[in-house]
C-alpha positions, 0 to 999 in steps of 0.5 A: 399378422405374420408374413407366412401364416402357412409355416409360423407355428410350424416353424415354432414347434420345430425350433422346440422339438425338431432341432431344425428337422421336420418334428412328427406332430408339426401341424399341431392336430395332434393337439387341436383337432379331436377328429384327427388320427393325429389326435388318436395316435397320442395320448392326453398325458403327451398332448399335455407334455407337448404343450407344457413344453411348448410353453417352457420355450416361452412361446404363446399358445393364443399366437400358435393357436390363432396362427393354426386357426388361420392356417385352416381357414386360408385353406378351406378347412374350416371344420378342422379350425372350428373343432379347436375349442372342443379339443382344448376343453377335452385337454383341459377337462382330463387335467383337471379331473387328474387333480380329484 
């Protein structure tokens, strides 16, 4: 596992986006939580940028996800690490219903 599981997807998703400045979605709830204003505030069409960038930068979802679930639990949050199924498949669905 990575030493510092509190910062390591933080620090990928600055190294993509934030050019060494602290980026506005770092925590990546804008993505992964469903409850969040940080959800709200964005658009499906930019939650779906952010992640097809993520992935051009040859970074792993699985390890950004599971490093963002561990995040939340070590700090006792684990409602909001439990909800990241529900926003992936919400994600996930608006794709694919762009497709019809």
């Amino acid at each position: 596992m990575v030493e510092d599981i509190n910062d390591y997807y933080g620090e990928r998703l600055d190294k993509i986006f934030g050019r060494g400045s602290t980026w506005p979605h770092r925590t990546f709830r804008t993505i992964l939580d469903p409850y969040s204003n940080e959800w709200e505030g964005t658009s499906m069409g930019r939650k779906i940028e952010i992640l097809e960038k993520v992935v051009e930068a040859g970074e792993s979802l699985e390890m950004l996800i599971f490093n963002y679930k561990c995040r939340y639990i070590e700090k006792n949050r684990k409602d909001i690490a439990g909800c990241v199924d529900t926003a992936l498949a919400r994600i996930l669905e608006y794709q694919l219903r762009k497709s019809y």
